[in-house]
TORKOL-4160 file (C-alpha; in steps of 0.2 Angstrom, whole numbers, padded with zeros to 4 digits, m for minus):
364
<pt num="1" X="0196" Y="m0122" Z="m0123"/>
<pt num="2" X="0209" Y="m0115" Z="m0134"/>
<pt num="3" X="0223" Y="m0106" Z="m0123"/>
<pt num="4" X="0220" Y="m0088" Z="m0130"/>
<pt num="5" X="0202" Y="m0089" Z="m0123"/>
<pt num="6" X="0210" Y="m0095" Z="m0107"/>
<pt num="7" X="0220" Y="m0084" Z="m0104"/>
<pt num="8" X="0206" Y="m0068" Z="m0110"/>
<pt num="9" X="0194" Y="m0077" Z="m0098"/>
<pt num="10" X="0206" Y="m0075" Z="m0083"/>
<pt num="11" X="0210" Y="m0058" Z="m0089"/>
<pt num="12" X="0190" Y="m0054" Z="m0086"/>
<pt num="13" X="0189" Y="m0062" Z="m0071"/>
<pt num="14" X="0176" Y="m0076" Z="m0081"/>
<pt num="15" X="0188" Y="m0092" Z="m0072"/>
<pt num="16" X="0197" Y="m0088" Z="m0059"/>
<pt num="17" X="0205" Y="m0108" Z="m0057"/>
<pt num="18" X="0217" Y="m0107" Z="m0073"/>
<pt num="19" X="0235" Y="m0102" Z="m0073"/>
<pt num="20" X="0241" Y="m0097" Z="m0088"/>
<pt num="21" X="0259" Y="m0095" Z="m0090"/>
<pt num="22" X="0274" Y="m0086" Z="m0100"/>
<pt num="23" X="0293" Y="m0089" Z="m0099"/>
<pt num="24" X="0304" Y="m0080" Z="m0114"/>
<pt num="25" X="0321" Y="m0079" Z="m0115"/>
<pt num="26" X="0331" Y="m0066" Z="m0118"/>
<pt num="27" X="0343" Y="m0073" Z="m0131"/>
<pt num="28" X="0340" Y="m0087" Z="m0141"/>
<pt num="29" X="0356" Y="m0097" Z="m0135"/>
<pt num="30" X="0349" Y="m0098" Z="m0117"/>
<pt num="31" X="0333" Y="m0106" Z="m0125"/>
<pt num="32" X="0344" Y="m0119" Z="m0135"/>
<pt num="33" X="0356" Y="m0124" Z="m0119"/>
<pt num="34" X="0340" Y="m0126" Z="m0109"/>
<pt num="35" X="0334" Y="m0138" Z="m0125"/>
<pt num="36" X="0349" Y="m0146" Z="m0126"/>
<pt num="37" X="0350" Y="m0151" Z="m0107"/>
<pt num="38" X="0333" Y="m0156" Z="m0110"/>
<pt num="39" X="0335" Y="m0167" Z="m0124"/>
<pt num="40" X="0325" Y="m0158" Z="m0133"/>
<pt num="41" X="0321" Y="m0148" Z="m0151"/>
<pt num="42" X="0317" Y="m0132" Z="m0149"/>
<pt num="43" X="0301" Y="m0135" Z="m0154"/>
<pt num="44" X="0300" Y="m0148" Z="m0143"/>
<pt num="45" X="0303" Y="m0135" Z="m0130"/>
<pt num="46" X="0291" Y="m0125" Z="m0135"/>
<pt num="47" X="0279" Y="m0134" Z="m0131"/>
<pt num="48" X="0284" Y="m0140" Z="m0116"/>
<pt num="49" X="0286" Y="m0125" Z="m0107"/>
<pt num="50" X="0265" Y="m0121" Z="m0111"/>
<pt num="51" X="0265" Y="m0105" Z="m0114"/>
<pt num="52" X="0250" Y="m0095" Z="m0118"/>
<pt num="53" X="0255" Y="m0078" Z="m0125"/>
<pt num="54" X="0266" Y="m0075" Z="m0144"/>
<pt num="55" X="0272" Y="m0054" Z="m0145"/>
<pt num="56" X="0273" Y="m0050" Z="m0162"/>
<pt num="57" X="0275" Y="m0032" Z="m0171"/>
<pt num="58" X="0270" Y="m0020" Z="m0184"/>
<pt num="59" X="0286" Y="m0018" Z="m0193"/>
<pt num="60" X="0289" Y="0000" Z="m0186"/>
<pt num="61" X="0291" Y="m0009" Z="m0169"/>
<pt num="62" X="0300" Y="m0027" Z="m0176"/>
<pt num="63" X="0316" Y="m0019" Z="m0168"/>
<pt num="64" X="0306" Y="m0021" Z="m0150"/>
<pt num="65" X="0300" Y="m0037" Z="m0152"/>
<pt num="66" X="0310" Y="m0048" Z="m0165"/>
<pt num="67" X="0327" Y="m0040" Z="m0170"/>
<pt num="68" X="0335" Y="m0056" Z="m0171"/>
<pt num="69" X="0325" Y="m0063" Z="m0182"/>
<pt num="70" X="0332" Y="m0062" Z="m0201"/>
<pt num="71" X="0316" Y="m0066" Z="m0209"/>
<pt num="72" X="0307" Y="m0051" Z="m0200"/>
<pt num="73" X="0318" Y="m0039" Z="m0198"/>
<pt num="74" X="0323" Y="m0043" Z="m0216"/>
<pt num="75" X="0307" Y="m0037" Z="m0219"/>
<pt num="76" X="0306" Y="m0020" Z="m0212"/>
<pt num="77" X="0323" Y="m0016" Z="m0219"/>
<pt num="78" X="0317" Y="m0024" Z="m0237"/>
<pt num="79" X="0300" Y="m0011" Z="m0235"/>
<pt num="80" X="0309" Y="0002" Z="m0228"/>
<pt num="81" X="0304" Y="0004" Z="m0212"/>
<pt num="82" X="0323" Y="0000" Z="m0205"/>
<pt num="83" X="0335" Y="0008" Z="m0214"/>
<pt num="84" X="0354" Y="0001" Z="m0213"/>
<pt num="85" X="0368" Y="0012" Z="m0210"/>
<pt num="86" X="0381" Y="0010" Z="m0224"/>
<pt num="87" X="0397" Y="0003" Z="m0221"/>
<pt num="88" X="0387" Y="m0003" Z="m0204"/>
<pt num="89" X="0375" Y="m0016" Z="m0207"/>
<pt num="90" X="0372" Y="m0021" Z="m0190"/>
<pt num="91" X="0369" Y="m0005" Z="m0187"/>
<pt num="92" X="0352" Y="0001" Z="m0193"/>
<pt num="93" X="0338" Y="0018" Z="m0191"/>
<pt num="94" X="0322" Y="0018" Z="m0188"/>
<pt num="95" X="0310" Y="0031" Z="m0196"/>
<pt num="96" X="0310" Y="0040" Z="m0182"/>
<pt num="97" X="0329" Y="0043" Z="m0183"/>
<pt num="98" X="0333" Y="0032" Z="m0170"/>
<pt num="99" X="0350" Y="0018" Z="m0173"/>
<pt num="100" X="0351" Y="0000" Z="m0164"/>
<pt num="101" X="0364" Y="m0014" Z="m0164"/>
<pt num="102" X="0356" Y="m0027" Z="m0171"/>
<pt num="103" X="0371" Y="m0038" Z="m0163"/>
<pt num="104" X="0368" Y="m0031" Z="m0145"/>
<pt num="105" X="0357" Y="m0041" Z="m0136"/>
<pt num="106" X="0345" Y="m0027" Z="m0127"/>
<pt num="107" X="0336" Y="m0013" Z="m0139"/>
<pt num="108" X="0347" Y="0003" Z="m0132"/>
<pt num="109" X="0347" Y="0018" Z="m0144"/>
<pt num="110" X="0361" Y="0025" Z="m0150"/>
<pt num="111" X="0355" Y="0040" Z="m0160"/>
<pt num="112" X="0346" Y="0057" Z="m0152"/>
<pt num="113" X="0340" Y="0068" Z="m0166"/>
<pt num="114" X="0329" Y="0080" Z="m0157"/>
<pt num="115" X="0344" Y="0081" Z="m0144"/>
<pt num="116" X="0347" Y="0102" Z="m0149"/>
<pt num="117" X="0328" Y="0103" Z="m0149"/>
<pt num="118" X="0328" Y="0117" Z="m0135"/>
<pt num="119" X="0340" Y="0126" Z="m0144"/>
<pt num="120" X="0335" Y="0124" Z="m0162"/>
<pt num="121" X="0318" Y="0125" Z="m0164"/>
<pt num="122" X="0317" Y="0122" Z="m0181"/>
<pt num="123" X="0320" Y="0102" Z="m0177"/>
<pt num="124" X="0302" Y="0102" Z="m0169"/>
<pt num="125" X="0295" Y="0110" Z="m0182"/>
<pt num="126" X="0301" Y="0097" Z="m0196"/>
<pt num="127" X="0299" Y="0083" Z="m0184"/>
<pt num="128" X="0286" Y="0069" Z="m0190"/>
<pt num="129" X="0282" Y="0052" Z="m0187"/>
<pt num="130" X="0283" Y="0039" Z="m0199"/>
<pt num="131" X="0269" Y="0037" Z="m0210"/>
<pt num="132" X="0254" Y="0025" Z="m0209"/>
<pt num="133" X="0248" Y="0023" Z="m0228"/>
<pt num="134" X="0252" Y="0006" Z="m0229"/>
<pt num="135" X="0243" Y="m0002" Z="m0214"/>
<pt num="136" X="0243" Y="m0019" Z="m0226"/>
<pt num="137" X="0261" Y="m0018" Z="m0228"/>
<pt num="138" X="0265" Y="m0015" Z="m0209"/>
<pt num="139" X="0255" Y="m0027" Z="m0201"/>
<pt num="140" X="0259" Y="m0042" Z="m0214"/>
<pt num="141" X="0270" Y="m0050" Z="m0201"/>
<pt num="142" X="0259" Y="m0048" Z="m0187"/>
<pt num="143" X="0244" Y="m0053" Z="m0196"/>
<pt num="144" X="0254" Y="m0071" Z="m0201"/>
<pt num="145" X="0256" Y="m0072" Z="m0183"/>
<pt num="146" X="0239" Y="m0070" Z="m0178"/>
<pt num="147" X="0230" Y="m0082" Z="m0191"/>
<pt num="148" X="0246" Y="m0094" Z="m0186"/>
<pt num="149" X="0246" Y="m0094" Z="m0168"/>
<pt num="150" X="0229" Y="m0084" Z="m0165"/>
<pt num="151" X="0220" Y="m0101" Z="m0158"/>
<pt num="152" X="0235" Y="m0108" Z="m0148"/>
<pt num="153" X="0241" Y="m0088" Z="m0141"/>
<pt num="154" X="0236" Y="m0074" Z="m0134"/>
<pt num="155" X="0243" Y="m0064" Z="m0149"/>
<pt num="156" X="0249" Y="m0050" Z="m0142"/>
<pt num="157" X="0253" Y="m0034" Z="m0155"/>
<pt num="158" X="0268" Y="m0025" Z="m0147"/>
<pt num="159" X="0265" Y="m0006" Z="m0140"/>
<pt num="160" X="0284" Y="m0007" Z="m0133"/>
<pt num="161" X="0292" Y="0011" Z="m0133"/>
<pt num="162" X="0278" Y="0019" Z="m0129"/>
<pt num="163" X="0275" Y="0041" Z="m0128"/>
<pt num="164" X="0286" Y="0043" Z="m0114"/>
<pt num="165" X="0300" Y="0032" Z="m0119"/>
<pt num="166" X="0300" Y="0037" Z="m0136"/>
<pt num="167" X="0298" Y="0056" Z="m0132"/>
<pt num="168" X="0315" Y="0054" Z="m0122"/>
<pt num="169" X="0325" Y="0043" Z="m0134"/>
<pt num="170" X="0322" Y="0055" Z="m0146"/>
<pt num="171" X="0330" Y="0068" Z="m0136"/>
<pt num="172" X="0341" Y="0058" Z="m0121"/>
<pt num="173" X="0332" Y="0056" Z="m0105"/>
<pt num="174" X="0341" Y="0070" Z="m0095"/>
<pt num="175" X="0339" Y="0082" Z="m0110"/>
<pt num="176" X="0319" Y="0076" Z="m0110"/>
<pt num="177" X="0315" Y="0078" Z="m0093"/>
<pt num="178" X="0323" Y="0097" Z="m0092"/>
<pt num="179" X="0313" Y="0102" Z="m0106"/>
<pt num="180" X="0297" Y="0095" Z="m0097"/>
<pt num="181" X="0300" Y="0105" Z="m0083"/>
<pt num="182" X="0307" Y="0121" Z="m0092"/>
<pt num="183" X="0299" Y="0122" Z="m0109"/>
<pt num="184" X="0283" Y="0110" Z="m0107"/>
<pt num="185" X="0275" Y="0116" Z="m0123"/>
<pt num="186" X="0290" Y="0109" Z="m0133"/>
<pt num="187" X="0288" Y="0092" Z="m0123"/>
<pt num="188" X="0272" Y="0091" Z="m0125"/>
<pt num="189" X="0274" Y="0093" Z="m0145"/>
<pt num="190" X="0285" Y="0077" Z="m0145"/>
<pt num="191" X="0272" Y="0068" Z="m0136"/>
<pt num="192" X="0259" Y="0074" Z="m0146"/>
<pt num="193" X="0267" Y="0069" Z="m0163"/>
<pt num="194" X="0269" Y="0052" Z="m0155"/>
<pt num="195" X="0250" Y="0050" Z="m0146"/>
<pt num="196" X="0244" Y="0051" Z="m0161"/>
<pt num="197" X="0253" Y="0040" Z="m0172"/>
<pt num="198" X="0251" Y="0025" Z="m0156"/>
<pt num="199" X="0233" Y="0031" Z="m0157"/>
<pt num="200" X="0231" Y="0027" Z="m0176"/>
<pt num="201" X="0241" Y="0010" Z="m0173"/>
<pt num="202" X="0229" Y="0005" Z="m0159"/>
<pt num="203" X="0214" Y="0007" Z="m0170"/>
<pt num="204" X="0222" Y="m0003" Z="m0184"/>
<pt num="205" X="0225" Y="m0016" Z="m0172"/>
<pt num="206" X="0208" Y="m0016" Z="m0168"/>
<pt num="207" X="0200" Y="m0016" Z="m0185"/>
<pt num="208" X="0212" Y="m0032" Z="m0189"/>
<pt num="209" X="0206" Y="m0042" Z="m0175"/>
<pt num="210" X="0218" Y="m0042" Z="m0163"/>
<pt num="211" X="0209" Y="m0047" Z="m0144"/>
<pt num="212" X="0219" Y="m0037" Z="m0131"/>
<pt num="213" X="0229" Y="m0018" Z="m0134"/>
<pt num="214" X="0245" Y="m0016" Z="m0127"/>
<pt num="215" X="0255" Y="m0001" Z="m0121"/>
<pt num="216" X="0273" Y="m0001" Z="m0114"/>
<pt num="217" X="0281" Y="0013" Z="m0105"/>
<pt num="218" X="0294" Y="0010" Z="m0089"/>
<pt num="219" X="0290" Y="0021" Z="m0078"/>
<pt num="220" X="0299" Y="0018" Z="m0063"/>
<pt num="221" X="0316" Y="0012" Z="m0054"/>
<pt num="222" X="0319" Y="m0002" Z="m0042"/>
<pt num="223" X="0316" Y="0010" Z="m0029"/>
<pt num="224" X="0303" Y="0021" Z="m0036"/>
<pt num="225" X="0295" Y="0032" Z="m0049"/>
<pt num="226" X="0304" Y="0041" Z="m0064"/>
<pt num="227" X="0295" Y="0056" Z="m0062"/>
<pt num="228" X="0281" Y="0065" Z="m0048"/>
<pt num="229" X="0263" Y="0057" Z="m0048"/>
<pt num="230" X="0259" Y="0075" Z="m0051"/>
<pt num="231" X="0270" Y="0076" Z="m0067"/>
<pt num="232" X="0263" Y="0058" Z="m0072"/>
<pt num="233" X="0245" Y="0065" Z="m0072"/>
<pt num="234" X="0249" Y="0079" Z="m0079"/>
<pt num="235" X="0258" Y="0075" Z="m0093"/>
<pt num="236" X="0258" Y="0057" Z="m0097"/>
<pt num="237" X="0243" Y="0050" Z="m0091"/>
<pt num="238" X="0230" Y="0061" Z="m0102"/>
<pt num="239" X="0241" Y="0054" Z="m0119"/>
<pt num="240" X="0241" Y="0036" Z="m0112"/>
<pt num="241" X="0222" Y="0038" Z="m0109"/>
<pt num="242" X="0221" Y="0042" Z="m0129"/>
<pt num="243" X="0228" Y="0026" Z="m0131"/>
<pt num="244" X="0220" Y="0013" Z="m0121"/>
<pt num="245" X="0201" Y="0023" Z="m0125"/>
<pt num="246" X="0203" Y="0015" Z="m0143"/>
<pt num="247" X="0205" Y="m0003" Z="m0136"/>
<pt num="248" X="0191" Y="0000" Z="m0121"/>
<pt num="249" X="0179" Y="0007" Z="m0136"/>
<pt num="250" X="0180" Y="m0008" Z="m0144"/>
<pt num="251" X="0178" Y="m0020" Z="m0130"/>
<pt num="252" X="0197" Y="m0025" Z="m0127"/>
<pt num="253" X="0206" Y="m0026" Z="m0111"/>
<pt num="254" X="0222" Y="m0017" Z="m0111"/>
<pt num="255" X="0240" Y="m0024" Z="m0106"/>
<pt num="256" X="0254" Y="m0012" Z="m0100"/>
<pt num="257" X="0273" Y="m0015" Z="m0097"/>
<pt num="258" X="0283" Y="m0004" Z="m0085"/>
<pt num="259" X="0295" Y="m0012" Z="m0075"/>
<pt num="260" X="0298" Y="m0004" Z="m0058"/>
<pt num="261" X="0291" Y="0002" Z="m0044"/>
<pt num="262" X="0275" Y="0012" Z="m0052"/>
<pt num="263" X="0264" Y="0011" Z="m0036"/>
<pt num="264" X="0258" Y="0026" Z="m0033"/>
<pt num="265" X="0253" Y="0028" Z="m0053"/>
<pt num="266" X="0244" Y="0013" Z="m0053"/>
<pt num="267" X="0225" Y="0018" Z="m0048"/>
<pt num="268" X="0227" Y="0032" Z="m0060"/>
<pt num="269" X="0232" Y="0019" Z="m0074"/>
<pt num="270" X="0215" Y="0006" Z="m0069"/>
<pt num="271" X="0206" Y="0024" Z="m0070"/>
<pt num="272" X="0211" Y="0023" Z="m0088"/>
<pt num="273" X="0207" Y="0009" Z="m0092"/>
<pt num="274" X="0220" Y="m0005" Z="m0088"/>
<pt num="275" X="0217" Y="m0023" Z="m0085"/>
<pt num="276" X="0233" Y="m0033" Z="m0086"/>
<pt num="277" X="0249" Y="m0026" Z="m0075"/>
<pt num="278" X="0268" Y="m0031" Z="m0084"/>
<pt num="279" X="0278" Y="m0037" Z="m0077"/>
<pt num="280" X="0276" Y="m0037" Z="m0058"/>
<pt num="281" X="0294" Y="m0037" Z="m0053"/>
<pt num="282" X="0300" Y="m0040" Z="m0035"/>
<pt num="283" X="0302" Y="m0021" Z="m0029"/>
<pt num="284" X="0285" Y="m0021" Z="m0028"/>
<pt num="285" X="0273" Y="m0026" Z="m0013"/>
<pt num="286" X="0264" Y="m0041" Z="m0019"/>
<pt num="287" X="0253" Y="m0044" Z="m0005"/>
<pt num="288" X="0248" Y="m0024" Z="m0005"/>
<pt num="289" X="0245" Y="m0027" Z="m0025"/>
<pt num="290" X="0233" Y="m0041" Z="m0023"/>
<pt num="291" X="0223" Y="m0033" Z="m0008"/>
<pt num="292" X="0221" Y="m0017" Z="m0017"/>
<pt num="293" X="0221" Y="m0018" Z="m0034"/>
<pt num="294" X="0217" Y="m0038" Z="m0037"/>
<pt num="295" X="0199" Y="m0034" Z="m0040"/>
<pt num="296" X="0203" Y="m0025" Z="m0054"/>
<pt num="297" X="0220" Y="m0031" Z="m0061"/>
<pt num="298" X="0227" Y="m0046" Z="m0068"/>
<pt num="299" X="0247" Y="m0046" Z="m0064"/>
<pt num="300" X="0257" Y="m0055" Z="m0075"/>
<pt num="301" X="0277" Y="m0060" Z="m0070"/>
<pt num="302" X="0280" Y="m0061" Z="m0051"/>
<pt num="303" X="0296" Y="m0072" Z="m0052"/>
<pt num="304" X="0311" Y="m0061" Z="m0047"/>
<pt num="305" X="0324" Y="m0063" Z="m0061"/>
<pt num="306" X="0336" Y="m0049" Z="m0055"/>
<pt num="307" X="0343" Y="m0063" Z="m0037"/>
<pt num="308" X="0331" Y="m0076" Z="m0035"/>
<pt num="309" X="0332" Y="m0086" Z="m0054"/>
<pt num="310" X="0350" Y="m0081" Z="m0057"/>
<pt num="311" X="0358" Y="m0082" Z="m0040"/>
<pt num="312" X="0348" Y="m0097" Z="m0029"/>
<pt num="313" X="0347" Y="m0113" Z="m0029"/>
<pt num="314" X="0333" Y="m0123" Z="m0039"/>
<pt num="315" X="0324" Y="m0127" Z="m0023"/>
<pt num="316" X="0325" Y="m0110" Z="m0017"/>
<pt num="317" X="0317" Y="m0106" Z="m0036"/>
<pt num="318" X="0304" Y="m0118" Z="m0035"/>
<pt num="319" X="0299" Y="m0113" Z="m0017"/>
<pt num="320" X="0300" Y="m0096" Z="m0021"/>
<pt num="321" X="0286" Y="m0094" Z="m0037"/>
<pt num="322" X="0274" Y="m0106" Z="m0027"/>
<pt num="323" X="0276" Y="m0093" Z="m0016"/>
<pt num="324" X="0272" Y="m0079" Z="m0031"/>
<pt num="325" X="0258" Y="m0089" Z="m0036"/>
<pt num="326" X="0250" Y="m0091" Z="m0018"/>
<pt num="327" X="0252" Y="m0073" Z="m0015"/>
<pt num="328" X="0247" Y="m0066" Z="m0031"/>
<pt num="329" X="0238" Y="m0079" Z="m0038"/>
<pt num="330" X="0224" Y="m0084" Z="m0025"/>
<pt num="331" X="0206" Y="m0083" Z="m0033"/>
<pt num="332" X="0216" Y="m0080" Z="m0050"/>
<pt num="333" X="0220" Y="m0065" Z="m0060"/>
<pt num="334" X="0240" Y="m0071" Z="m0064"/>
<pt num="335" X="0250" Y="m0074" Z="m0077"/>
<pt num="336" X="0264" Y="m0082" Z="m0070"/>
<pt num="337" X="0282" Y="m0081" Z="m0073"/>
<pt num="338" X="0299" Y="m0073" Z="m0074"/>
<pt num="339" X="0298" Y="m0052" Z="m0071"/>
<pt num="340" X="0308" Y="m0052" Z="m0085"/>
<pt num="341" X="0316" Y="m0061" Z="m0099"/>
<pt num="342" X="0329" Y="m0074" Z="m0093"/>
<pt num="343" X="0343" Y="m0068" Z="m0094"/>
<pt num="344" X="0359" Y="m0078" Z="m0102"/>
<pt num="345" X="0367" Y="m0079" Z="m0083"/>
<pt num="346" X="0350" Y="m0090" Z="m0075"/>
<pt num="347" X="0359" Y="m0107" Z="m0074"/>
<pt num="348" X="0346" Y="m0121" Z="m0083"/>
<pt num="349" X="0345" Y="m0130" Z="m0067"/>
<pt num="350" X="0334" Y="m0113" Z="m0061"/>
<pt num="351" X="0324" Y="m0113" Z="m0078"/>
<pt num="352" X="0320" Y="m0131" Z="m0075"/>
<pt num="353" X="0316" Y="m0127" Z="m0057"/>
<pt num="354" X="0304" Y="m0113" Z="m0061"/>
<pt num="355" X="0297" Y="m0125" Z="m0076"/>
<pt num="356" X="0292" Y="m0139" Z="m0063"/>
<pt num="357" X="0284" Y="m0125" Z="m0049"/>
<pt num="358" X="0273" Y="m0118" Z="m0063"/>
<pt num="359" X="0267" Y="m0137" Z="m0069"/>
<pt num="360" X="0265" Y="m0142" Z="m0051"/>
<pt num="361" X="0253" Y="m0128" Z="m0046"/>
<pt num="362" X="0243" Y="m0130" Z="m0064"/>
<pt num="363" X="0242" Y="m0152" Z="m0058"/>
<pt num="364" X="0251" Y="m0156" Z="m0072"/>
């Protein structure tokens, strides 16, 4: 059975025996030193590390998922969709006004233009998103991908940056959250103008085949949630609800990032419709996870990047994601791997570690 079906069935709780699996790196150079203590090509490594899931990106969102990449992001700056700043080529906007290094290795934003919002109204009022007339032309990458990779993957279309992330970069996070609490209506305008363009991106990701929607929003510290369950349903809940109705309409099970420790917000999100959890990092209770939520989630991640990769030993690695796998893993429903990237400070001895816990529990 091809991988992408492998992985949908264990989503739908169809086989619960499988293991699917994802590893990504953070930066490219760590992949190559891993290759290279290997012996091996990158593509070599590829397809030794048997993973089952490609991310790829309307171009709006190519800064998300592939920024490094020359020919993509070549693209969205060549279309238009990424505009560079002169005399700054590494430096470049989005549409939505937005600026990222294309140097630095996260996806921080740099540039707040709705910043004086609360003060200067008439920023809301010419505040749009980008437009959507050229679905063909924004999706070409990430339709390659999925007639490329679309038998071997789980071809993922990024929803990264989602309404609440979004809403704040736009402003600053501080700045964001004062305005929900002190002038809501003007808030809510942000999200609205960014609900609905994720809403028209989710149906043309739909319509072009894609079999799973994704959403990403992090919605929570190490220690616990960015803002009040009560604010959460309030505010954000009923916007993401918009979004993941267009992929449960049409039969697709729906995929959410947030890192952190989103407890309390998770039977509200299975309420709306979520079926895969991303990542499950280690500030989360495992065990409560899979007693009360493992009937209705898949979790995907588990292996703690932030001590156990980058500061134990490789039997202590190996040990400790046979461990994730037995915890959450146990009559299926796991993705397993890291809870984040790996990072460029996880020694290769810890990625080959983690490599041979995964093989093991999958009898390879």
């Amino acid at each position: 059975m091809e991988r992408s079906q492998l992985v949908l069935d264990v989503i739908a709780k169809k086989n619960r025996e499988y293991l699917p699996s994802q590893i990504t790196f953070a930066h490219g150079s760590k992949k190559m030193e891993v290759a290279e203590h290997m012996g091996m090509t990158e593509e070599e490594l590829d397809v030794y590390l048997g993973n089952h899931i490609k991310i790829t990106a309307q171009l709006d969102d190519m800064i998300q998922v592939d920024k490094a990449d020359k020919y993509r992001m070549g693209m969205a700056i060549e279309k238009k969709r990424m505009i560079p700043e002169k005399g700054r080529e590494n430096m470049v906007f989005d549409l939505w006004g937005m600026q990222y290094d294309l140097d630095e290795g996260g996806y921080f934003n740099y540039a707040h233009p709705l910043a004086e919002c609360d003060e200067d109204e008439s920023l809301l009022d010419d505040f749009h998103a980008p437009d959507l007339k050229d679905m063909d032309m924004l999706f070409r990458i990430a339709d390659e991908d999925l007639k490329k990779y679309g038998d071997d993957f789980l071809v993922i279309l990024s929803g990264y940056n989602g309404i609440w992330e979004k809403a704040y970069q736009l402003m600053g996070m501080e700045q964001f959250l004062c305005l929900l609490m002190t002038e809501p209506e003007k808030a809510c305008r942000i999200m609205d103008v960014i609900t609905e363009y994720k809403v028209e991106v989710a149906k043309e990701t739909v319509r072009r085949g894609y079999p799973i929607g994704h959403y990403g929003d992090d919605l929570g510290t190490q220690i616990s949630t960015i803002v009040s369950e009560e604010t959460f349903v309030k505010y954000f809940l009923p916007r993401f609800r918009r979004v993941f109705q267009v992929f449960k309409d049409a039969g697709l099970p729906v995929q959410m990032h947030s890192c952190g420790k989103i407890t309390p917000f998770i039977p509200h999100l299975i309420d709306a419709g979520l079926d895969v959890l991303e990542p499950v990092q280690a500030c989360l209770d495992f065990k409560f996870l899979k007693k009360e939520y493992g009937k209705y989630l898949t979790f995907y991640g588990g292996v703690d990047t932030q001590d156990l990769l980058t500061f134990r030993t490789p039997q202590e690695v190996y040990d400790g994601t046979l461990e994730v796998i037995k915890e959450l893993g146990e009559g299926g429903g796991l993705i397993i791997g890291p809870s984040q990237e790996i990072m460029n400070n996880v020694p290769v001895e810890n990625v080959l570690a983690l490599m041979k816990a995964i093989k093991t529990a999958r009898g390879e």
